[in-house]
C-alpha positions as YAML, in Angstrom:
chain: A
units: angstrom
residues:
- id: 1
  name: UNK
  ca: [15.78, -14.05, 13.09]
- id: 2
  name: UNK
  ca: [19.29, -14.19, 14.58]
- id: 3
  name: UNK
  ca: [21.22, -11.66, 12.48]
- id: 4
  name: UNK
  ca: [18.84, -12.33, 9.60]
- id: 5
  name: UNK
  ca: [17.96, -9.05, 8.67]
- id: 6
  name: UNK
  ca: [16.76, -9.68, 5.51]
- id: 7
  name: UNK
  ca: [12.60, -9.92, 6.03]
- id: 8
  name: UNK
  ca: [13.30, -6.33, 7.49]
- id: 9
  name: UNK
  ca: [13.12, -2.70, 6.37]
- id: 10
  name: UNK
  ca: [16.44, -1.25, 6.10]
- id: 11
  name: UNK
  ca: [16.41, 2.18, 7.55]
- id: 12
  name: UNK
  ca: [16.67, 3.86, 4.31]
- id: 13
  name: UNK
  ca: [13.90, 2.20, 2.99]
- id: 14
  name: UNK
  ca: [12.07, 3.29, 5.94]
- id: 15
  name: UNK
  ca: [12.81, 6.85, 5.34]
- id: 16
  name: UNK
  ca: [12.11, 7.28, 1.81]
- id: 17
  name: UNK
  ca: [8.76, 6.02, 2.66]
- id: 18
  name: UNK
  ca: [8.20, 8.48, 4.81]
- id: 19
  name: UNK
  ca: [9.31, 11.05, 2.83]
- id: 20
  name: UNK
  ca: [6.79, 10.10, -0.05]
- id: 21
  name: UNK
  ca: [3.87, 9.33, 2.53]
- id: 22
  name: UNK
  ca: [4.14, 12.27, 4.94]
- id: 23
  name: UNK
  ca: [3.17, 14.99, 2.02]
- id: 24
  name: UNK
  ca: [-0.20, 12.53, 1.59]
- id: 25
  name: UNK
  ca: [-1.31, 12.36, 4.80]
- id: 26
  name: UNK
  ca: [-0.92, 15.75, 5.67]
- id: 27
  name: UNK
  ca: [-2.66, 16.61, 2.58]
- id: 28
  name: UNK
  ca: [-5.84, 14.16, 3.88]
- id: 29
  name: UNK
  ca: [-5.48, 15.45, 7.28]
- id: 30
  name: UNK
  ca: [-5.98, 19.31, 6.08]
- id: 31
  name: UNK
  ca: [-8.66, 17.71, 3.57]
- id: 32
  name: UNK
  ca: [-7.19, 18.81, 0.25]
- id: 33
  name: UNK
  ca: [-6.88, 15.02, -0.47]
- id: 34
  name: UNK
  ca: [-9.91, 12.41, -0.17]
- id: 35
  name: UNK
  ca: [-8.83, 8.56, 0.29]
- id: 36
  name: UNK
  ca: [-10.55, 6.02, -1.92]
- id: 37
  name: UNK
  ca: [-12.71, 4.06, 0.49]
- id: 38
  name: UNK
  ca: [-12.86, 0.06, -0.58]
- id: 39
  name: UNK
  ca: [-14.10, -3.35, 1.61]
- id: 40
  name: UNK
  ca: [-11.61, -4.55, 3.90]
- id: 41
  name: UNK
  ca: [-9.79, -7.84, 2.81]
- id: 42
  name: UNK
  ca: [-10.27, -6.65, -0.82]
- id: 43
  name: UNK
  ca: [-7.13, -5.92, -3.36]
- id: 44
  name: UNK
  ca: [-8.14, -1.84, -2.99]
- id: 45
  name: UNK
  ca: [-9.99, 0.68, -4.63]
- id: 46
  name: UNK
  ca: [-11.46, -0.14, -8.18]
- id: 47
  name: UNK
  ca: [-9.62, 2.69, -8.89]
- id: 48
  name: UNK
  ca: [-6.30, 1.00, -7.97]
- id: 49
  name: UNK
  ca: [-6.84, -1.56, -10.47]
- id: 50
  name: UNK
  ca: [-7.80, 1.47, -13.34]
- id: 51
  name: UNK
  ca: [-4.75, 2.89, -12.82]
- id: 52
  name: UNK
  ca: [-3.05, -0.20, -13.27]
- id: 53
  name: UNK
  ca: [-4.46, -1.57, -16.09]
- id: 54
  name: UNK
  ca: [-3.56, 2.36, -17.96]
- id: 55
  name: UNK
  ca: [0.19, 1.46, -16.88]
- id: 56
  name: UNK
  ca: [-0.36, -1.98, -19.00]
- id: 57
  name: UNK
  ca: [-0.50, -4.59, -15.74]
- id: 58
  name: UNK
  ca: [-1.60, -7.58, -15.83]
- id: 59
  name: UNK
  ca: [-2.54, -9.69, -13.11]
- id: 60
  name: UNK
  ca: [-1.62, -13.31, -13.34]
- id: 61
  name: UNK
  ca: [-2.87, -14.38, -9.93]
- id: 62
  name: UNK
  ca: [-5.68, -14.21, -7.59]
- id: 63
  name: UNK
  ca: [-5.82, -12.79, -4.37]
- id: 64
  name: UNK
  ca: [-7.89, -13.46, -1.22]
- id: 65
  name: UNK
  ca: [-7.03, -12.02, 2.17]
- id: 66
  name: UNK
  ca: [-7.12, -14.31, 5.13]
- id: 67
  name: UNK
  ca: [-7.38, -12.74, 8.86]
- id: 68
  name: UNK
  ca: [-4.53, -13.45, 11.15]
- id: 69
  name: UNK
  ca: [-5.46, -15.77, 13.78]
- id: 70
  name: UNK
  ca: [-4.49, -14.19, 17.46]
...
């Protein structure tokens, strides 16, 4: 990367992240908040795309997940 640090997260980002996810998973965690399950390598809950499609998104593209290779 060499000074590059623009495929990073800035610091700031980083933190506002956490400050929206924290309140989430502690609400999971004391079980006031149930996560959608879905299949691994999929886009997400059905329910992910629902909400979506109420906001007025479209998807123009397709999506398939391909495992890393270690």
């Amino acid at each position: 990367i060499r000074g590059d640090q623009q495929p990073l997260v800035h610091k700031d980002e980083l933190k506002v992240a956490w400050e929206i996810f924290t309140p989430l998973l502690h609400k999971i965690d004391k079980g006031e908040l149930k996560p959608l399950p879905y299949k691994p390598g999929s886009r997400g809950p059905a329910e992910a795309d629902e909400l979506l499609a109420k906001a007025g998104y479209m998807q123009t593209h397709g999506y398939i997940w391909i495992p890393p290779t270690l």
